[in-house]
VEXVO-536951 format. One record per residue (C-alpha): residue in three letters; x, y, z. Coordinates in steps of 0.02 Angstrom, whole numbers, plus 50000, padded with zeros to 5 digits. Example, Ala and Ser with C-alpha at 12.3 -4.5 7.8 and 13.67 -1.06 7.14 Angstrom:
<sites>
<residuo=ALA u=50615 v=49775 w=50390>
<residuo=SER u=50684 v=49947 w=50357>
</sites>
This chain:
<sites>
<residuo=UNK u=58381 v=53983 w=55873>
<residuo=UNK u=58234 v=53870 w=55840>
<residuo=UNK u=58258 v=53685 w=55808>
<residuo=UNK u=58241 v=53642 w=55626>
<residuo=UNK u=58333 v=53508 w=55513>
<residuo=UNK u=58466 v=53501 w=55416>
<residuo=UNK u=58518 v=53619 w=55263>
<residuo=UNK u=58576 v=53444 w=55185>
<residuo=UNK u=58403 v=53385 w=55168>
<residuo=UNK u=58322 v=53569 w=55126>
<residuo=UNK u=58364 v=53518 w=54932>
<residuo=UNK u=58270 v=53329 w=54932>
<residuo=UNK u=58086 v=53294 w=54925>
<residuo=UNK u=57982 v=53133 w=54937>
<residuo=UNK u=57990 v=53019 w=54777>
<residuo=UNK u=57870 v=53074 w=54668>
<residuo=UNK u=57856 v=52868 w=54634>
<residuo=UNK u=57798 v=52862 w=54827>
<residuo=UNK u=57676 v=52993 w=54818>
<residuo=UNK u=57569 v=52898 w=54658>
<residuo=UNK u=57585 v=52758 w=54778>
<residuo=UNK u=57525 v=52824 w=54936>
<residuo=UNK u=57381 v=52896 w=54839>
<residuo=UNK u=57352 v=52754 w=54734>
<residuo=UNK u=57330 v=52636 w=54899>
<residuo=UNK u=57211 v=52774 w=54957>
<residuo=UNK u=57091 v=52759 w=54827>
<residuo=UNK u=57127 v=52559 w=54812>
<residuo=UNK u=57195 v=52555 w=54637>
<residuo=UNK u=57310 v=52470 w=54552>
<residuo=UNK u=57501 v=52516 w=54587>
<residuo=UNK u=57601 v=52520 w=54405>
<residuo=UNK u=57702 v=52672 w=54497>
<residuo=UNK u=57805 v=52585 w=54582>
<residuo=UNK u=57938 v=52451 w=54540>
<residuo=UNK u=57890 v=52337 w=54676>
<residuo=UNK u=57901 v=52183 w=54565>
<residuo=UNK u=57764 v=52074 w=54625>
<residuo=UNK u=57791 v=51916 w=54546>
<residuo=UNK u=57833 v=51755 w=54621>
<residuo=UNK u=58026 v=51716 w=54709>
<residuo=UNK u=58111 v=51588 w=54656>
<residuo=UNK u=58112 v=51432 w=54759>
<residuo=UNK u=58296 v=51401 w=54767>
<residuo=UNK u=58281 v=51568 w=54834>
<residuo=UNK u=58159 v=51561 w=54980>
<residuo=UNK u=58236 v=51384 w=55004>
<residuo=UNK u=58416 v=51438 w=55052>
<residuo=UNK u=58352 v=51591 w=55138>
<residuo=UNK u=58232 v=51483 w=55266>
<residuo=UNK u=58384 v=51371 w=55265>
<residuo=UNK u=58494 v=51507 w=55326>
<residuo=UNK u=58387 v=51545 w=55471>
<residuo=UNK u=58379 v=51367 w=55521>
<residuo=UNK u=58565 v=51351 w=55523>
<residuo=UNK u=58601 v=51497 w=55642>
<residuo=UNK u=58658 v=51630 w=55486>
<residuo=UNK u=58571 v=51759 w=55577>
<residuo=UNK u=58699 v=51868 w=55657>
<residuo=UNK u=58821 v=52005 w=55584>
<residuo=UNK u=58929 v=51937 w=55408>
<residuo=UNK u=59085 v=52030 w=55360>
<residuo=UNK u=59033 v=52217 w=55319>
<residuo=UNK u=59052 v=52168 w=55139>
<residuo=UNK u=58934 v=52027 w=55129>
<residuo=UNK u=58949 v=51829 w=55171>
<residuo=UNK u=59096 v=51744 w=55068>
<residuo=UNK u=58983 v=51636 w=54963>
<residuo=UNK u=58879 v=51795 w=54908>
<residuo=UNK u=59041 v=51876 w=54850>
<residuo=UNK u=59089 v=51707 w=54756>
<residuo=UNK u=58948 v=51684 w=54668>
<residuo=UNK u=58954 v=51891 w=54643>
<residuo=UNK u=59114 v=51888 w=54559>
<residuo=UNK u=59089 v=51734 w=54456>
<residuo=UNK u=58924 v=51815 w=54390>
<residuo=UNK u=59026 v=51993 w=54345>
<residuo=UNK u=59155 v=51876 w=54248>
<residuo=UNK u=59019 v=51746 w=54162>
<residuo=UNK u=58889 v=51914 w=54103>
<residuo=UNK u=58974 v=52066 w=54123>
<residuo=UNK u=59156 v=52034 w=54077>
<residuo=UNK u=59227 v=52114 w=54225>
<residuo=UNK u=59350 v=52019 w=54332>
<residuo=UNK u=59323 v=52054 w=54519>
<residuo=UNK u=59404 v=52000 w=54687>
<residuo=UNK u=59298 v=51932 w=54814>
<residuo=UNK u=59406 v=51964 w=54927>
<residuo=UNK u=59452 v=52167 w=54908>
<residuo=UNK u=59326 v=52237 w=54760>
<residuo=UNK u=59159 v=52174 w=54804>
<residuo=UNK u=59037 v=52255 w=54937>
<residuo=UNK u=58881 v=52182 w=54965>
<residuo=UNK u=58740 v=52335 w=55027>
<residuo=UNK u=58586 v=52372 w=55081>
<residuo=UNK u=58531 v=52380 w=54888>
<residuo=UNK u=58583 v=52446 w=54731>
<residuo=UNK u=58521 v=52611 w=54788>
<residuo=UNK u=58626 v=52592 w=54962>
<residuo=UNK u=58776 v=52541 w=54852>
<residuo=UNK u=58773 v=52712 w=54775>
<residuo=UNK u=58716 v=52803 w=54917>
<residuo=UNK u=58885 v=52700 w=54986>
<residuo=UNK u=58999 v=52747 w=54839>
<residuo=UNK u=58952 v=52947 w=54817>
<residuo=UNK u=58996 v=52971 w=55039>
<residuo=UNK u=59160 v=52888 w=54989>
<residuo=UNK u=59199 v=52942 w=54819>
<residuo=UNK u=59120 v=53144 w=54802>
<residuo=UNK u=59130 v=53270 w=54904>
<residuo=UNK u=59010 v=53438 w=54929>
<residuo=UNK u=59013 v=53515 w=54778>
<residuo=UNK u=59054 v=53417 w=54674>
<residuo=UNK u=58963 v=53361 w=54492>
<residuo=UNK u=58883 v=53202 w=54407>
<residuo=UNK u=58798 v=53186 w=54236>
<residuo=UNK u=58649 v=53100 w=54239>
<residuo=UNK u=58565 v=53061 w=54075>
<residuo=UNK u=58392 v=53115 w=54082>
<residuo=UNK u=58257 v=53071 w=54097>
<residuo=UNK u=58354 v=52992 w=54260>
<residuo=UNK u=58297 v=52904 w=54422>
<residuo=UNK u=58258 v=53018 w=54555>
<residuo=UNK u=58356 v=52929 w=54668>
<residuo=UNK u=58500 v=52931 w=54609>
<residuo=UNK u=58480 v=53148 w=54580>
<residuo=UNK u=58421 v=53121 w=54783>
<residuo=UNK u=58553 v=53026 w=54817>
<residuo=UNK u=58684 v=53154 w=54769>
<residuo=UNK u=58589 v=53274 w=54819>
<residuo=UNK u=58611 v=53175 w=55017>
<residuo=UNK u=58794 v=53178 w=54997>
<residuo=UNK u=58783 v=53380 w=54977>
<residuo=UNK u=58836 v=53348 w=54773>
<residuo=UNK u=58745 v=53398 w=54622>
<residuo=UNK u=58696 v=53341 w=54460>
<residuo=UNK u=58707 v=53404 w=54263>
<residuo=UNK u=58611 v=53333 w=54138>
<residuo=UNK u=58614 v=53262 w=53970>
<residuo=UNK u=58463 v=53254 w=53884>
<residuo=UNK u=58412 v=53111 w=53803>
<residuo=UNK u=58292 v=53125 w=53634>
<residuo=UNK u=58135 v=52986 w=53612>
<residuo=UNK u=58106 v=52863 w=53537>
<residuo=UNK u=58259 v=52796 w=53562>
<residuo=UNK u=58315 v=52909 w=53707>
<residuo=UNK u=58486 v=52948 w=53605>
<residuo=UNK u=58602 v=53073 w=53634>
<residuo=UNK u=58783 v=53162 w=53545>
<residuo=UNK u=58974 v=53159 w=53610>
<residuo=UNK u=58938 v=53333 w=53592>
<residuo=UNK u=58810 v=53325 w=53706>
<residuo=UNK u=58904 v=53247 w=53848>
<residuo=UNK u=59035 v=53377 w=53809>
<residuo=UNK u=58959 v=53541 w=53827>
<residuo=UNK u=58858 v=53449 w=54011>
<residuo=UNK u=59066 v=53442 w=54086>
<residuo=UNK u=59105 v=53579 w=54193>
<residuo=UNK u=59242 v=53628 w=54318>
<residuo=UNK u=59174 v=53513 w=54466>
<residuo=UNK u=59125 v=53361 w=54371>
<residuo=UNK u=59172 v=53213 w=54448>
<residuo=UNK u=59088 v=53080 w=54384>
<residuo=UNK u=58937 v=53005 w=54263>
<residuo=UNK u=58797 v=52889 w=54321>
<residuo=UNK u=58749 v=52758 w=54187>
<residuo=UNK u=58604 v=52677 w=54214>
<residuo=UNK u=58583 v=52536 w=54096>
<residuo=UNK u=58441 v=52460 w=54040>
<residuo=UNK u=58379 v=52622 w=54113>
<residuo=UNK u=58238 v=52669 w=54215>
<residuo=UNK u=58110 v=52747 w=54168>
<residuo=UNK u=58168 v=52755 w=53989>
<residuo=UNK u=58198 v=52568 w=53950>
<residuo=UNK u=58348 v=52631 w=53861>
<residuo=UNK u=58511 v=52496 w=53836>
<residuo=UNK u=58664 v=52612 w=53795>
<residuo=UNK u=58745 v=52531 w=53658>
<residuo=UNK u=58934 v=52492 w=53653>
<residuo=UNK u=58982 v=52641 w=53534>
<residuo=UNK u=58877 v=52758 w=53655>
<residuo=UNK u=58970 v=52677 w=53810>
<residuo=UNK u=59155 v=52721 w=53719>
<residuo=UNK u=59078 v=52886 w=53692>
<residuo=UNK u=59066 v=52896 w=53866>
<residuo=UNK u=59237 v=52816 w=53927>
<residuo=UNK u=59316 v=52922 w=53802>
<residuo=UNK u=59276 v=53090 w=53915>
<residuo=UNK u=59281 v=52993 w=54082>
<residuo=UNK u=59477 v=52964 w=54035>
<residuo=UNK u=59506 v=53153 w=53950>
<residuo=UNK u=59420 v=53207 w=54104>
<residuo=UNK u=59490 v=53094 w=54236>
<residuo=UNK u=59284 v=53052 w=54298>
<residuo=UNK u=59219 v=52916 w=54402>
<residuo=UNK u=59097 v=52796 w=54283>
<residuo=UNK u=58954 v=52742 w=54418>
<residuo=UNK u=58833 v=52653 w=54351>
<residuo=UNK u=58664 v=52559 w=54388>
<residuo=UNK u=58648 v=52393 w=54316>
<residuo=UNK u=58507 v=52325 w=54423>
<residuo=UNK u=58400 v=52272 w=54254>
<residuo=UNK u=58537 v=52189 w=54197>
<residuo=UNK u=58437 v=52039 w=54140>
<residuo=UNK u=58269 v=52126 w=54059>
<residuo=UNK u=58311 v=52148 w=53878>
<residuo=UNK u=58204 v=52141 w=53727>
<residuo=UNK u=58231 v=52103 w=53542>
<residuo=UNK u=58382 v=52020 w=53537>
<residuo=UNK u=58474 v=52166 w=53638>
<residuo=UNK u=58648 v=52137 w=53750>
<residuo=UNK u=58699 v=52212 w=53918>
<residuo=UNK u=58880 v=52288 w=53896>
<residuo=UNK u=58924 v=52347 w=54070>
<residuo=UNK u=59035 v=52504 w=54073>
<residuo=UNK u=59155 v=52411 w=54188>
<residuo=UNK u=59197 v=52271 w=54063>
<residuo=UNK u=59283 v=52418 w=53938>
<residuo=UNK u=59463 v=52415 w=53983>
<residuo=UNK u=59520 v=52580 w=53970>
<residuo=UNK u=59390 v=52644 w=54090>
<residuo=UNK u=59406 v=52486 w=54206>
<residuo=UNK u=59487 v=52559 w=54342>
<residuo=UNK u=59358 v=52720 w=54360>
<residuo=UNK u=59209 v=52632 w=54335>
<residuo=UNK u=59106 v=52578 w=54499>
<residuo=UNK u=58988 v=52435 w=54443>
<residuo=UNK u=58843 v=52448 w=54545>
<residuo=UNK u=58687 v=52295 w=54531>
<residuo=UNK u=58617 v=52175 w=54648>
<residuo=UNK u=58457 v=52035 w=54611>
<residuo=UNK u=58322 v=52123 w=54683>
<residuo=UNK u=58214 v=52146 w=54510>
<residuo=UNK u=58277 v=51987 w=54423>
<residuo=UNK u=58230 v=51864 w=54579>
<residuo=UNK u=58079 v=51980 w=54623>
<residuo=UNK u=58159 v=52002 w=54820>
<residuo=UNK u=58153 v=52219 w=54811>
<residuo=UNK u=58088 v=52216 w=54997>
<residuo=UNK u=58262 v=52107 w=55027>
<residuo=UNK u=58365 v=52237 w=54991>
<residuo=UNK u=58528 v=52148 w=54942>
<residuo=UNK u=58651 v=52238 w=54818>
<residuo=UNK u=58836 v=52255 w=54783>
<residuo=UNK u=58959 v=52359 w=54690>
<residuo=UNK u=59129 v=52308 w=54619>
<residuo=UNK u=59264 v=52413 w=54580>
<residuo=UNK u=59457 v=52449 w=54623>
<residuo=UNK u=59523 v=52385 w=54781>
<residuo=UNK u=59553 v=52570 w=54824>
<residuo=UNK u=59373 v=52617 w=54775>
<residuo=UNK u=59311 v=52460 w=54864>
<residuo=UNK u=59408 v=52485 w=55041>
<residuo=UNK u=59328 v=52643 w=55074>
<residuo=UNK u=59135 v=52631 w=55007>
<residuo=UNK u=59141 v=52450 w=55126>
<residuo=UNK u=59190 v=52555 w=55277>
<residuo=UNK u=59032 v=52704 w=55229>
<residuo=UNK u=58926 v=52532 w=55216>
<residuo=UNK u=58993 v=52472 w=55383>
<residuo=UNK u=58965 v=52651 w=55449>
<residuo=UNK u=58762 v=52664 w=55385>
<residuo=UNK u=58699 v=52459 w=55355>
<residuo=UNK u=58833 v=52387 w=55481>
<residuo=UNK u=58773 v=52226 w=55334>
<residuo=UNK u=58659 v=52159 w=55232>
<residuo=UNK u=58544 v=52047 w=55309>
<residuo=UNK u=58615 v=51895 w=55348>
<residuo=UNK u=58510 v=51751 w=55304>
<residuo=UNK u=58456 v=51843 w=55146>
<residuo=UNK u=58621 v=51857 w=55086>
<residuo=UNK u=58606 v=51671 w=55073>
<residuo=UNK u=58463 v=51649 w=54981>
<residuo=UNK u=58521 v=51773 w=54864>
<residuo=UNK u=58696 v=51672 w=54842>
<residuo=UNK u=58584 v=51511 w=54837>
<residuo=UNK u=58472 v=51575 w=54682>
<residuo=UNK u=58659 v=51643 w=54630>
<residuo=UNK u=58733 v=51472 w=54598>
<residuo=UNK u=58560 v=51358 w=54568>
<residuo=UNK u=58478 v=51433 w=54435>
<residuo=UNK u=58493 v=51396 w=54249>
<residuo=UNK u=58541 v=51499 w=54098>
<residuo=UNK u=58355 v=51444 w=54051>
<residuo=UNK u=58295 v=51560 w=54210>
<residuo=UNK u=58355 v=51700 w=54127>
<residuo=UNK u=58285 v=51682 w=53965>
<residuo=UNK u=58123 v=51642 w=54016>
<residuo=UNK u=58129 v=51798 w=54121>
<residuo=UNK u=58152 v=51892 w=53967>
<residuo=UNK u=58014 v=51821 w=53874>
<residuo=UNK u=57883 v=51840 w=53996>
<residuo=UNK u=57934 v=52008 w=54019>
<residuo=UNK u=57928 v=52035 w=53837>
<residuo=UNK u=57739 v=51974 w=53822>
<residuo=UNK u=57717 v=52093 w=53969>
<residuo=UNK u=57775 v=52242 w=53880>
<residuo=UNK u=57682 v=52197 w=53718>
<residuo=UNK u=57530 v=52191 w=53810>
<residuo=UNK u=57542 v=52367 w=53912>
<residuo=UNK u=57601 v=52446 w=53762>
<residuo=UNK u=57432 v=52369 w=53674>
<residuo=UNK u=57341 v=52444 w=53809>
<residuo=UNK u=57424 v=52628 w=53814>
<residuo=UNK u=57404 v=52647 w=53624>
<residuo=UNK u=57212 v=52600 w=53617>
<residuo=UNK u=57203 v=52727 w=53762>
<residuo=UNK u=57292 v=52847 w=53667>
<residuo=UNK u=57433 v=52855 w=53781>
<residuo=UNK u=57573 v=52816 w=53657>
<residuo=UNK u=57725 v=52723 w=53721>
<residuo=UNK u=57897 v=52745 w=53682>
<residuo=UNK u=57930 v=52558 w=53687>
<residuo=UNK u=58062 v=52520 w=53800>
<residuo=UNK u=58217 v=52450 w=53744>
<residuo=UNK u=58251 v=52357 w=53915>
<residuo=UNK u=58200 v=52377 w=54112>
<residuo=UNK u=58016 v=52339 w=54156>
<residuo=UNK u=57942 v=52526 w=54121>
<residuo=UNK u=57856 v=52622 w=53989>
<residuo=UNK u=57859 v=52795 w=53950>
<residuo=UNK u=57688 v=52863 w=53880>
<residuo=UNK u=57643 v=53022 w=53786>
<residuo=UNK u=57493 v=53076 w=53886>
<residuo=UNK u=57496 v=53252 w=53792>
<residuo=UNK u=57293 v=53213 w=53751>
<residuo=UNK u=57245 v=53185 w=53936>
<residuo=UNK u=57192 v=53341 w=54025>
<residuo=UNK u=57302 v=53426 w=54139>
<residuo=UNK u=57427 v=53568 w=54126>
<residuo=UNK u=57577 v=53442 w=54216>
<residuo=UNK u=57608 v=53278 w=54218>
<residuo=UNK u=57565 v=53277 w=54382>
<residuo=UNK u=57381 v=53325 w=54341>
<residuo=UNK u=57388 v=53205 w=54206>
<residuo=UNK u=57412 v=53065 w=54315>
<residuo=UNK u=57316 v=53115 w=54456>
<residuo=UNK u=57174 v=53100 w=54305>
<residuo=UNK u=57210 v=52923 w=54242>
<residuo=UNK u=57215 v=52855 w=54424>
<residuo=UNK u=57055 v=52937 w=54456>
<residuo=UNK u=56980 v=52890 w=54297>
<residuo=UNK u=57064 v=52706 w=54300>
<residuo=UNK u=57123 v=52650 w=54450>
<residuo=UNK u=57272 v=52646 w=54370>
<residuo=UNK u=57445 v=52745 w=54452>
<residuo=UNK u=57580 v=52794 w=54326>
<residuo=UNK u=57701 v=52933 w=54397>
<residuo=UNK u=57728 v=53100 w=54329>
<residuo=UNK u=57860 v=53123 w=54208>
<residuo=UNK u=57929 v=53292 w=54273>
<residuo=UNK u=58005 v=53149 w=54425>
<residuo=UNK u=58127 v=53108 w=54295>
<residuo=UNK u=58162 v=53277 w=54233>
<residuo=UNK u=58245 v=53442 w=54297>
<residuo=UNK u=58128 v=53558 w=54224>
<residuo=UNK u=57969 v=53561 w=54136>
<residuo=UNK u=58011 v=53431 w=53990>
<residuo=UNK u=57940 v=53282 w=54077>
<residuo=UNK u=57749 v=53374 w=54085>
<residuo=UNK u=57687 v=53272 w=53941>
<residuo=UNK u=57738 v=53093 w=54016>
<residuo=UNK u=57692 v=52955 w=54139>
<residuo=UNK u=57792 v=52802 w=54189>
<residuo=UNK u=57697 v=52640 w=54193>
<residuo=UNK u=57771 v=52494 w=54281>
<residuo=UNK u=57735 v=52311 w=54206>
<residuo=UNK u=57836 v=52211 w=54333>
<residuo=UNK u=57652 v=52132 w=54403>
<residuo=UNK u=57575 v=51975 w=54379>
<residuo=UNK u=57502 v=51922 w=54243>
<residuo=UNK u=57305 v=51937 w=54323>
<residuo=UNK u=57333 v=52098 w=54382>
<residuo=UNK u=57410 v=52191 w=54230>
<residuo=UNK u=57269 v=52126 w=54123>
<residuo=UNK u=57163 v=52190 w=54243>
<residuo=UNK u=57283 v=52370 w=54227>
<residuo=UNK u=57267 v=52343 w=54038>
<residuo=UNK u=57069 v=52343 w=54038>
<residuo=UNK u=57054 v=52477 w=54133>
<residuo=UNK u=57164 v=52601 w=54042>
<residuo=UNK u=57089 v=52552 w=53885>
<residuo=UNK u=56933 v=52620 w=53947>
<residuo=UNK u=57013 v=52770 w=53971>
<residuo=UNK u=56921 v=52940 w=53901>
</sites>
């Protein structure tokens, strides 16, 4: 029998998010595919991280992170998110948010089984399940406002669900579930006996007056619910790739041991910088986060209705969905290739977030960029024709 690789990976493809950005480097435009996050680090960050090197924090830490990284961890879950958390036995610090759930579905699901995923979703976390031989359901979400039913959620349950991934503020939708939509939710997790995972990594980018309620800070669903975040978007560190997840001591024990098993750690030094930026930086760092990124997401939108893309303005995250049903193209893949080539400007595809054809009219934009080069994004997809 020939060589030839795994049946696990016959089901997952390449990020449609990396493919707009190999091509976009190729024709040296300008990358709103991709969350890369290009603004500037914090200097309490780059500070303690330099600092760390210098003082010899350079080798392995404990397999769930360095103890003042799961301090400051577990006093930030109980200040924000409401949700008490041991250092000690229910906090793992990853290789990212996305290892954290890569992490938590080996530990937690086996082949077979089911999640929900809200769509439009993240293709990595479909991928991700998809890597520990699961599978996913979907409930669709309707725009604007990317809402959905209890009845939806209902009739998505089937005999191997397991669990349901919330992704709040969500990406690429911008959606914030609210708090009757989240007791929607822990109301079937319980009748169902499901795992909650969820993806909190934009946390901290709200707009008009919204608030984060994170799944794990409802008490009835406290003990299900794996809490799943990390810094990398608010301290603009995503090539750092520092996350955690909370949860049970149960939950905790065994996705540490899948992270010793696949990361061995975090790195080292950058686990202190993170915990540095952790415990240095102000209330006031937070809000003026949200208010640039607020002026950013006025102005995009601006642009992608005078190019007749029209936005669904996003309710959180740093992404915009666009209706791109006038630009030629029978997929959204066409559609994009055609603004890139016409702009210079990458968006990605919306069928990336969708498991059939309902995406085709869409493109993601990213706006997490400087200020200089989204204007310069702006003025070229206003010129668009």
């Amino acid at each position: 029998m020939p060589l030839c690789t795994s049946r696990r990976v016959e089901r997952i493809v390449q990020a449609e998010i990396r493919a707009m950005s190999i091509e976009c480097a190729r024709v040296g435009g300008i990358n709103l595919a991709q969350g890369v996050c290009d603004t500037e680090v914090p200097p309490p960050i780059r500070r303690g991280a330099r600092r760390a090197i210098d003082d010899g924090i350079n080798s392995y830490t404990r397999h769930d992170g360095l103890s003042e990284l799961r301090q400051a961890i577990a006093r930030k879950l109980r200040e924000y998110n409401g949700i008490d958390a041991d250092p000690e036995t229910e906090i793992v610090v990853s290789a990212g948010s996305t290892g954290a759930f890569y992490c938590a579905c080996m530990a937690l699901l086996d082949p077979g089984d089911e999640v929900i995923l809200f769509e439009p979703y993240y293709g990595y976390h479909l991928n991700t399940l998809l890597a520990a031989e699961a599978s996913a359901a979907y409930v669709a979400m309707s725009p604007p406002d990317w809402t959905f039913s209890p009845e939806d959620l209902r009739r998505a349950i089937g005999p191997r669900t397991k669990g349901i991934m919330v992704c709040t503020p969500a990406n690429p939708s911008g959606k914030v579930f609210t708090a009757r939509e989240l007791s929607w939710i822990a109301e079937v997790a319980n009748e169902r006996d499901l795992f909650i995972f969820t993806d909190e990594i934009y946390e901290y980018f709200l707009y008009d007056g919204r608030r984060h309620v994170s799944p794990g800070s409802l008490r009835e669903v406290a003990d299900r619910t794996i809490t799943i975040s990390g810094m990398s978007k608010t301290f603009s560190i995503t090539g750092w790739r520092i996350g955690y997840s909370a949860s049970r001591e149960r939950w905790a024990k065994m996705i540490g041991y899948v992270g010793d098993l696949v990361y061995v750690c975090a790195p080292a030094p950058l686990q202190r910088g993170v915990a540095t930026g952790m415990e240095e930086l102000e209330g006031s760092f937070y809000e003026r986060l949200r208010e640039e990124y607020a002026a950013k997401r006025r102005r995009i939108c601006e642009a992608l209705r005078k190019a007749n893309l029209a936005p669904f303005e996003p309710q959180g995250a740093y992404y915009v969905l666009a209706d791109a049903s006038r630009v030629p193209g029978a997929t959204g893949k066409d559609k994009a290739m055609h603004v890139l080539h016409r702009t210079g400007v990458a968006g990605v595809p919306g069928e990336a977030f969708y498991h059939d054809d309902a995406g085709g009219r869409l493109i993601r934009f990213c706006f997490a960029k400087t200020d200089e080069e989204l204007e310069e994004a702006c003025r070229r997809l206003e010129r668009l024709d």
